[in-house]
N, C-alpha and C positions, 0 to 999 in steps of 0.2 A: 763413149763408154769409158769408164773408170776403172783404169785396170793397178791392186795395189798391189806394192811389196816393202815388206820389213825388210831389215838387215838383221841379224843376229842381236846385233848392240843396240839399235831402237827397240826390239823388244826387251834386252837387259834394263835398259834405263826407264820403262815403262813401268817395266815389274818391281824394279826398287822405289820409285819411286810410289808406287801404287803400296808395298811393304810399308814403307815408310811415314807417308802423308796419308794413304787410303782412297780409296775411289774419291774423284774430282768432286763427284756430285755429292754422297752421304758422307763418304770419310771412312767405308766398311776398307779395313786393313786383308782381307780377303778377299779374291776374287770372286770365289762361287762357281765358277768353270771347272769341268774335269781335270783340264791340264794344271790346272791353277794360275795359269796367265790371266794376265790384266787383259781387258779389252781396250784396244787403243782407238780412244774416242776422238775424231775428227771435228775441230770445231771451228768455220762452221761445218755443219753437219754435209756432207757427202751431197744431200737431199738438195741444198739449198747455196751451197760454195758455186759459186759463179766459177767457170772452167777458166785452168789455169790460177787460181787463185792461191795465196797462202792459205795453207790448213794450220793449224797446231795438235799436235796430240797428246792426248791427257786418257791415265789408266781411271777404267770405266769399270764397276762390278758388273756380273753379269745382269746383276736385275734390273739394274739404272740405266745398262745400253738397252736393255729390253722395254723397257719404260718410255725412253729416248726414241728407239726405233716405233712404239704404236702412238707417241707426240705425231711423230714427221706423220708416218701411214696415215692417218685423221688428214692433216692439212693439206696433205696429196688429194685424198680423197675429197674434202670438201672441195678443193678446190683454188685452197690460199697458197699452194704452192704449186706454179708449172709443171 
């Protein structure tokens, strides 16, 4: 089981740089989330990071993690992912 925690400042640096640069994937400089935080996108993705592994995070709009999150759900589901 994958248990996660931010620190304050990884979320600062997330959110400016999401500000800044704009979601990883489209580039939207908003996040779309109520709070207006970035979603900090794990890559590789959570689904498919072999345990213990380097993650990176990169802010995510909420649509793109959402988009993100029914990719993996599909290949779970098919079957291309353990």
């Amino acid at each position: 089981m994958l248990v996660l925690f931010y620190s304050s400042e990884e979320r600062k640096i997330i959110n400016e740089q999401g500000g800044t640069l704009g979601c990883h994937t489209c580039g939207q400089k908003k996040a779309g989330t109520k709070s207006g935080n970035f979603i900090l996108d794990h890559q590789p993705p959570n689904a498919i990071a072999p345990d213990g592994s380097l993650q990176i995070l990169y802010p995510h709009c909420k649509y793109c993690s959402a988009s993100q999150g029914g990719i993996i759900s599909g290949m779970k589901r098919n079957g291309q992912i353990p």
